[in-house]
N, C-alpha and C positions, 0 to 999 in steps of 0.2 A: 450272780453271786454263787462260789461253791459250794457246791455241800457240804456238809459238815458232821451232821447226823443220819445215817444208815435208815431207813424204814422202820429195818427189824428193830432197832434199839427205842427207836418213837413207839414202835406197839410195845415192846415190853413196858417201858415206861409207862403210857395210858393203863395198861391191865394191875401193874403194880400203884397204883395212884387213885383209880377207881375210878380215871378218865375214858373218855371216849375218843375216835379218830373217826368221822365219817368219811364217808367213799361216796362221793357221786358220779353217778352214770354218764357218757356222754351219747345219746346216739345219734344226733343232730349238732353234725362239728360245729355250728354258731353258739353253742352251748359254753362249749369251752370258755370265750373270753368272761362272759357275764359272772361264771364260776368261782374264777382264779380271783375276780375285780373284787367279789362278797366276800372272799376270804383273807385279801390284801387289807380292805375296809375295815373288816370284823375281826383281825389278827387271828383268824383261828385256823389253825393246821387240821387239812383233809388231803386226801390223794383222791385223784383224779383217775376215773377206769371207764373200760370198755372191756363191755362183753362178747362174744362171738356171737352172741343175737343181735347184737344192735348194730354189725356190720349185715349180716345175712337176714334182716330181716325191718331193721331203721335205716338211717342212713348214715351212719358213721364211717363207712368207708373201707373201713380197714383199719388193720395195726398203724402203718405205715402213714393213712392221712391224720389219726388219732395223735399218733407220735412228733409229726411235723405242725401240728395243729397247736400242738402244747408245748412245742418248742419256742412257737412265738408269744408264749403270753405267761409263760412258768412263771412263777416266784416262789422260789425254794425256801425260802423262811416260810411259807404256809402250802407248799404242795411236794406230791411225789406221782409219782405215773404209774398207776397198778392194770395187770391184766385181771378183770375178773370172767365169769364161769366159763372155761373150755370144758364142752363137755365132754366124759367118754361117749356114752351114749346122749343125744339130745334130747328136748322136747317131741320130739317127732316120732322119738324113738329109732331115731337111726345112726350109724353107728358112726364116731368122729374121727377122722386120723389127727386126734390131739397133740402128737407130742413133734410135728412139725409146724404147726402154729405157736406152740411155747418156744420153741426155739426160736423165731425166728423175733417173737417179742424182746426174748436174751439179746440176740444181736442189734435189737433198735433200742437197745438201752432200757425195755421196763426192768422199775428195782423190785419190784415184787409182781407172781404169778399166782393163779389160781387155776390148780384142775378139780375140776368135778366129775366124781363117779361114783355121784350117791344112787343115783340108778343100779350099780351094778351090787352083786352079791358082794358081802363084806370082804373077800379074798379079793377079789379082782379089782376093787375100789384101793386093797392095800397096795397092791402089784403095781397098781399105774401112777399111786400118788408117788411111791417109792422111787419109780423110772423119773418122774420130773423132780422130786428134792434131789435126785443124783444129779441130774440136769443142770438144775439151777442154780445149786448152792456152789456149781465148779465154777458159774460165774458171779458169783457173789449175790447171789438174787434168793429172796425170800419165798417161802412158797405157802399160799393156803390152799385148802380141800375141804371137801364137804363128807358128812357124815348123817345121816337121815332121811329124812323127806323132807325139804321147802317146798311143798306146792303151788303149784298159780301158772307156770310158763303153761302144762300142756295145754291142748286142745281142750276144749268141752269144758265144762261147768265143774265146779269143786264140789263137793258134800256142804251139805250144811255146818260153817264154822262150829257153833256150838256143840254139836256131835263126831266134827273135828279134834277138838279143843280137849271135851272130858275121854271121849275114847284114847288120846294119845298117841293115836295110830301115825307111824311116820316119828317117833320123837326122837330123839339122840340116846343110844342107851350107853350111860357112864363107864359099862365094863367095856363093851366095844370102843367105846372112844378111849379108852387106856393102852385096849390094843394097839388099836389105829395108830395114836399118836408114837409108840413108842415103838413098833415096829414102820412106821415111816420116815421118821424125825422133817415130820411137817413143824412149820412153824407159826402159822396158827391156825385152827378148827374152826368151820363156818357148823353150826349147829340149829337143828328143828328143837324149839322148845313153844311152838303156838305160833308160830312165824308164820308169813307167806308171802310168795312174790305177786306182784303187781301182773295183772293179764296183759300179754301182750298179740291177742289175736282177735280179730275182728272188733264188733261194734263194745265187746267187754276191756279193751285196752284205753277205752275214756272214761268207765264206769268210776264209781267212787271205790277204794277199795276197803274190806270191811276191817270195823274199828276191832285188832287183832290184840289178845292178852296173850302172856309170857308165863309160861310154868319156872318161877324162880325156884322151886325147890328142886326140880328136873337139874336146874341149869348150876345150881349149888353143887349138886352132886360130879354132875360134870366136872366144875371146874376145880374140886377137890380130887378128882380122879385121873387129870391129864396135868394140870399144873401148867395149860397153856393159855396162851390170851386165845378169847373164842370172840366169835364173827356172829353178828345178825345179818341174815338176809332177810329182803324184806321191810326194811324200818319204815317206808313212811304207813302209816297209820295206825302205827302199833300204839295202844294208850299210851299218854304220857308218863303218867305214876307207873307203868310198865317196866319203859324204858330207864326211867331215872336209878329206879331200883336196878336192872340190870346190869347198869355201867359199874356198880359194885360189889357185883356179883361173879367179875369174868370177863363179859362183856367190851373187849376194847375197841372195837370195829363196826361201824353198824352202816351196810349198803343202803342209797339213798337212788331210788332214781323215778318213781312214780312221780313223785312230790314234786319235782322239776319236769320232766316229760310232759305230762298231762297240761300245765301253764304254756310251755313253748306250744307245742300245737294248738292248745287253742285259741292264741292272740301270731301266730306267725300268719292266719289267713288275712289280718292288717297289715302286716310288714315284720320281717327279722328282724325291725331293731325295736319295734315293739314285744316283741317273744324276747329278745333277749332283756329287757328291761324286766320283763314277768320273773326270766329266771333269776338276776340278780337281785330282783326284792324277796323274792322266795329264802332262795340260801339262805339272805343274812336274816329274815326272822325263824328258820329253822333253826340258826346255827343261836342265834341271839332267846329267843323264847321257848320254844320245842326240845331243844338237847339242854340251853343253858352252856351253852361250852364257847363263848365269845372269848375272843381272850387268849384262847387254849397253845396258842402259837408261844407266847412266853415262856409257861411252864414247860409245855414238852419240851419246846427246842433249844434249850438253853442247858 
């Protein structure tokens, strides 16, 4: 079936409405079908992405197997194909030649992109999202970027959340992200407001991840100060009453890929078609119980 509605128009619409769009990860291309099938089911519109971790370090392959992967199972009334985090600098802290990996996403057809370089000092983070919104938006492609600290990818052990959490340290500051937005013309903000990503190294990438709170007033501020649709990294096990409140606060995007990862590996040591059964019952009580957004395909896409 054609397309018919752009990305960018589906996020504005969610942030304007006080809806949500989630994003789930694939880093195990079997992932894919089980994905598409819960949201075909569940009528609920999400985009489908992969990160530059979960080719260099899962086993998603690549751009290229990612793209060919979801070529065979799309259904455009509830998905689109997003790149998410290329980093400038990585988890590793080493340094990425990002902006021929976005290109080369452009040329395999993803409609939205994401660079990351919230590692970098606020100037050089402005400099490189700027080179890929000129990139991307020449081929009609949407671009998101980060602005904070999401922690969880590096090495080594976090701080203790709750002296995470009231120190603020790492948060999205509402003047910078004024800057940001309007000296990049990104089109939408992935934002630290109590968030964190899922570990993806060693025996800590099975662990459960902690039950994570959301500074709505941080993120109020925010989204008074940029007037974009802003991204959660991070989402699965952020509270619930968290989230809820934040899809109305801004909130139009929230990355999902702990929440499904951790099920596929640990039933794919029975068989892939039991992993993928894990992950299609996962999604659709995410998308059905947890966000509350079953359905979501009507409203947006219509």
């Amino acid at each position: 079936m054609a397309m018919t509605v752009p990305t960018r128009e589906l996020m504005l619409k969610a942030f304007e409405t006080g809806t949500v769009i989630p994003a789930f990860n694939i880093p195990y291309l079997p992932m894919m079908e089980p994905v598409v099938r819960a949201l075909r089911d569940s009528r609920t519109f999400a985009l489908i992405q992969v990160a530059r971790l979960e080719w260099e370090k899962f086993g998603a392959g690549g751009l290229r197997p990612v793209r060919d992967e979801y070529e065979k199972v799309k259904d455009e009334r509830f998905t689109r194909l997003h790149l998410d985090h290329v980093p400038v600098l990585d988890e590793d802290g080493l340094r990425v030649d990002f902006e021929p990996i976005i290109a080369e996403a452009l040329r395999l057809g993803y409609e939205s992109v994401m660079v990351d370089g919230s590692r970098l000092a606020l100037e050089g983070n402005i400099a490189a999202t700027a080179r890929v919104v000129e990139m991307a938006h020449s081929s009609g492609a949407a671009v998101e970027a980060e602005l904070g600290a999401v922690l969880g990818h590096e090495a080594g052990p976090l701080p203790p959340y709750d002296q995470l959490f009231a120190s603020g340290g790492g948060f999205t500051s509402p003047d910078e992200a004024r800057r940001f937005v309007e000296e990049t013309g990104l089109d939408w903000l992935s934002v630290a407001i109590g968030n964190v990503h899922g570990a993806i190294s060693g025996a800590a990438r099975r662990q459960k991840k902690v039950a994570a709170r959301l500074n709505i007033e941080r993120l109020d501020c925010i989204r008074r100060a940029t007037s974009a649709p802003l991204v959660l990294h991070g989402g699965t096990g952020v509270q619930k009453v968290c989230l809820l409140e934040a899809f109305s606060h801004g909130i139009a995007k929230i990355n999902i890929a702990t929440a499904i990862r951790q099920p596929y590996e640990a039933a794919r040591a029975d068989s892939v078609e039991k992993a993928q059964q894990k992950v299609y019952e996962t999604v659709v009580l995410l998308v059905s119980d947890e966000l509350e957004i079953a359905g979501s395909a009507q409203t947006l896409c219509q």
